[in-house]
One Martini backbone bead per residue (centre of mass of N, CA, C, O) as a GRO file, in nm:
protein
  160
    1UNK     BB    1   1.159   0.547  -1.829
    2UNK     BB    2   1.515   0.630  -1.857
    3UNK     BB    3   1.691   0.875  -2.023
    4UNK     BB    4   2.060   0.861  -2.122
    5UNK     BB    5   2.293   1.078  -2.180
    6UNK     BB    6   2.651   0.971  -2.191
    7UNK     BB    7   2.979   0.969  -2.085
    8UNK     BB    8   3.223   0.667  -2.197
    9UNK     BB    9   3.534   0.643  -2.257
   10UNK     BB   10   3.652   0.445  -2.050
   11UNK     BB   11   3.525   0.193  -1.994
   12UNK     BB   12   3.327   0.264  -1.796
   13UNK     BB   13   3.020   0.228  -1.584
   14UNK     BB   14   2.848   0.431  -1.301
   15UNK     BB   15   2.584   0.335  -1.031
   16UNK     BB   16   2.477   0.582  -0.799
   17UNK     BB   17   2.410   0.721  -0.497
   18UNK     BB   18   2.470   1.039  -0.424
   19UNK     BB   19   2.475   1.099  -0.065
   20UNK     BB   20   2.727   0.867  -0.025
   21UNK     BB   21   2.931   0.988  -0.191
   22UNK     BB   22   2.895   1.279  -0.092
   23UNK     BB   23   2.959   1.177   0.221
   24UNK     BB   24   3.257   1.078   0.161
   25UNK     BB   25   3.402   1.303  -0.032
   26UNK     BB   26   3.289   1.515   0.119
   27UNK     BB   27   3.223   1.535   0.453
   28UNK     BB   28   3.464   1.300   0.519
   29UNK     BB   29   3.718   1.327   0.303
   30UNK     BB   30   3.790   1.085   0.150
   31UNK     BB   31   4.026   0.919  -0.081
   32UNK     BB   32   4.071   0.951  -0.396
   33UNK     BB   33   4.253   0.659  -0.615
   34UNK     BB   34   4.215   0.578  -0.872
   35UNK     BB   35   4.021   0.263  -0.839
   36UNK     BB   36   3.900  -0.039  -0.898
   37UNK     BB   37   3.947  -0.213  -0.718
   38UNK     BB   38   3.910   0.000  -0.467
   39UNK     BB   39   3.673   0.224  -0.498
   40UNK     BB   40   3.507   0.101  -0.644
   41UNK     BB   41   3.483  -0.224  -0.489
   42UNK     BB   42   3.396  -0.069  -0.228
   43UNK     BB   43   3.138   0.045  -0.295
   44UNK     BB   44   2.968  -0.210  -0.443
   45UNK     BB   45   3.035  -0.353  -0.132
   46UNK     BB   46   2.847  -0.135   0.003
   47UNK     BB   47   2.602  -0.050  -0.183
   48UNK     BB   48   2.651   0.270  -0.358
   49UNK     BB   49   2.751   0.078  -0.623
   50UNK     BB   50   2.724  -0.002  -0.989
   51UNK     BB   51   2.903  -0.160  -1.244
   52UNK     BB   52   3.043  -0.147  -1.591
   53UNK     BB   53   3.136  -0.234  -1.897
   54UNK     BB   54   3.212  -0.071  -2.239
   55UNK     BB   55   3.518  -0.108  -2.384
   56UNK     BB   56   3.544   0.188  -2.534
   57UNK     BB   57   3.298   0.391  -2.582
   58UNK     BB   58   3.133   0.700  -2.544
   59UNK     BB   59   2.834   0.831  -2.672
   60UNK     BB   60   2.572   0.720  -2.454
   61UNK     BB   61   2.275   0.558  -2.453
   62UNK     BB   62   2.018   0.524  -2.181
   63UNK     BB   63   1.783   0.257  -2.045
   64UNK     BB   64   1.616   0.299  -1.770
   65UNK     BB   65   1.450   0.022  -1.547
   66UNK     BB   66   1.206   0.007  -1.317
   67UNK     BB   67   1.201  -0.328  -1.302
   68UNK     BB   68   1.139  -0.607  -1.475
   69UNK     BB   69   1.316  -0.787  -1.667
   70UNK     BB   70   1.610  -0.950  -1.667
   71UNK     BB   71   1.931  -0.840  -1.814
   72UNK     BB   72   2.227  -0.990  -1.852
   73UNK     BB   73   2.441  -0.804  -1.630
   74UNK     BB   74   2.562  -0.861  -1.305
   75UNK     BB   75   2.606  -0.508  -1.136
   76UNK     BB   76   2.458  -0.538  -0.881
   77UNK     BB   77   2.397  -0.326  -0.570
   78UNK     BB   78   2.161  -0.075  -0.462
   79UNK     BB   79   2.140   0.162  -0.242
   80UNK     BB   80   1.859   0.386  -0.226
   81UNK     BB   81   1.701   0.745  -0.221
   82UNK     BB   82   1.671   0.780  -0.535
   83UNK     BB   83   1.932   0.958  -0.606
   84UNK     BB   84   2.025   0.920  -0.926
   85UNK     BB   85   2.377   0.803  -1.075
   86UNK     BB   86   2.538   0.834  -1.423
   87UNK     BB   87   2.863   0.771  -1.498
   88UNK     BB   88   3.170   0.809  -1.627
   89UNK     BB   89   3.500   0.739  -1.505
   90UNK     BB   90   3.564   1.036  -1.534
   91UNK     BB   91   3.326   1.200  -1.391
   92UNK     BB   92   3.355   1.068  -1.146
   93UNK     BB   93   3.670   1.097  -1.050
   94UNK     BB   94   3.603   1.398  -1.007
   95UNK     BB   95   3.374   1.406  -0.827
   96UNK     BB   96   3.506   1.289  -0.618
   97UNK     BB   97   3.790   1.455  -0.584
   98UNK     BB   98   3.680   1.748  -0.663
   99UNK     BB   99   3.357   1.781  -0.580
  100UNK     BB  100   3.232   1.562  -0.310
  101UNK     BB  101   3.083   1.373  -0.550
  102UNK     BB  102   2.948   1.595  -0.745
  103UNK     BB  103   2.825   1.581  -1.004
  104UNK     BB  104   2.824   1.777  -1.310
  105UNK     BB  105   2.583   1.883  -1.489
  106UNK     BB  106   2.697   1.824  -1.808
  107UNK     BB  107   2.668   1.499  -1.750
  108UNK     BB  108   2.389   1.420  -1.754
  109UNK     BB  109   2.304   1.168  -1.472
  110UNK     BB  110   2.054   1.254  -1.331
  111UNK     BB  111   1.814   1.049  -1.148
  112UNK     BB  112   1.488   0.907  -1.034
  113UNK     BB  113   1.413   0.647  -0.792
  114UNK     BB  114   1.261   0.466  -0.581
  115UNK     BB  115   1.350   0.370  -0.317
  116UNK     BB  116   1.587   0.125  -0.178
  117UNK     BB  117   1.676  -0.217  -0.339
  118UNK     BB  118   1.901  -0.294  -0.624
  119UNK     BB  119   1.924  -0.477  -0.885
  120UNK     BB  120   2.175  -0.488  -1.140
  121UNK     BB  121   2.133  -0.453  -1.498
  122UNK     BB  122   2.273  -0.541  -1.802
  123UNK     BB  123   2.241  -0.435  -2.160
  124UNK     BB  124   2.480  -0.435  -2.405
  125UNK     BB  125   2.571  -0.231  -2.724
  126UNK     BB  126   2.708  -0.320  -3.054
  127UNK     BB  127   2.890  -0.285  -3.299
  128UNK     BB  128   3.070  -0.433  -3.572
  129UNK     BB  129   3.323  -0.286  -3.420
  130UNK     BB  130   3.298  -0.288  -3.097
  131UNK     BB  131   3.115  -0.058  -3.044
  132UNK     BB  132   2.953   0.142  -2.843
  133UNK     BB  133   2.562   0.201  -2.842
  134UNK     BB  134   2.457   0.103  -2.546
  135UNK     BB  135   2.227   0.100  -2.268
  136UNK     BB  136   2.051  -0.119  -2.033
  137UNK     BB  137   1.886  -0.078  -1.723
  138UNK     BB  138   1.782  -0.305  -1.474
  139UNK     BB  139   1.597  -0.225  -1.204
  140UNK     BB  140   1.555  -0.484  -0.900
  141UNK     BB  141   1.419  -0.577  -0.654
  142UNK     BB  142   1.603  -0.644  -0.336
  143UNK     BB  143   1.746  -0.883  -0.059
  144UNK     BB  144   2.008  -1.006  -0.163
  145UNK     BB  145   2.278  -1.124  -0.118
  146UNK     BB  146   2.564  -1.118  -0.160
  147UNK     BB  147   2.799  -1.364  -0.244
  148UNK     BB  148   3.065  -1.154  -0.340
  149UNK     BB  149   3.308  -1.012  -0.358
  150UNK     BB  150   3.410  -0.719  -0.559
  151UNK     BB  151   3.717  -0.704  -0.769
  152UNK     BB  152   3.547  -0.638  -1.034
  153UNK     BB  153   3.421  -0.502  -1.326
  154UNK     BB  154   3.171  -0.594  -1.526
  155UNK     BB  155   3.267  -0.631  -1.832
  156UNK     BB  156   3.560  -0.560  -1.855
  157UNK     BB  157   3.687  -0.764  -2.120
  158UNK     BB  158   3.987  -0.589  -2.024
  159UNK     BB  159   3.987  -0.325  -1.983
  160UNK     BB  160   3.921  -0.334  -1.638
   0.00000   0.00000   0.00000
């Protein structure tokens, strides 16, 4: 199990495979539109990046797992080289747009896990004013085709 604070102000939180994000607005410089519906879930239907909703956000610690029994909101499918990234849609859209894909280290969500194709879940938990306190992810090995493309992103609640 790996361990991360990260900041989710915006209520979206996504996980994504460092190099093909960095390859697509760094090296191939496509334009990032800060959009959920359009650049967000052609990730996800790329399966580059899976995301979920957080509702109003705030400073969340993440407990990613991979393996184990799965549980909560099925929040999409990652192939990953390993080089795994988790940021709230503020620091994912800064990286995407000025840094070439490439998060900055300050949001501390870099972490590793073995190469693959992972089918992502999300335990998501609220405080009794319905403020986010945390989120367990579990990762777990998979080959099932997505069943229908994402048009929005799970657990979105209305946020987004």
């Amino acid at each position: 199990m790996v361990k991360l604070d990260y900041c989710d102000y915006d209520g979206v939180s996504i996980l994504y495979d460092a190099h093909p994000v960095a390859a697509r607005y760094g090296e191939r410089g496509e334009t990032f539109e800060y959009s959920v519906a359009g650049d967000l879930c052609k990730l996800m239907n790329a399966q580059e990046a899976a995301a979920f909703g957080m509702r109003a956000g705030g400073e969340l610690v993440a407990e990613v797992v991979v393996g184990g029994a799965a549980k909560g909101l099925d929040c999409g499918v990652v192939k990953t080289t390993g080089a795994m990234v988790l940021a709230g849609w503020h620091a994912f859209t800064m990286a995407c747009d000025c840094d070439g894909g490439v998060l900055e280290s300050v949001w501390n969500g870099r972490f590793e896990v073995p190469a693959g194709r992972y089918r992502v879940f999300v335990d998501r938990r609220f405080d009794e004013h319905d403020a986010a306190t945390g989120v367990t992810i579990t990762m777990t090995a998979d080959d099932t085709p997505i069943e229908q493309p994402y048009d929005a992103v799970p657990g979105g609640d209305g946020f987004f």
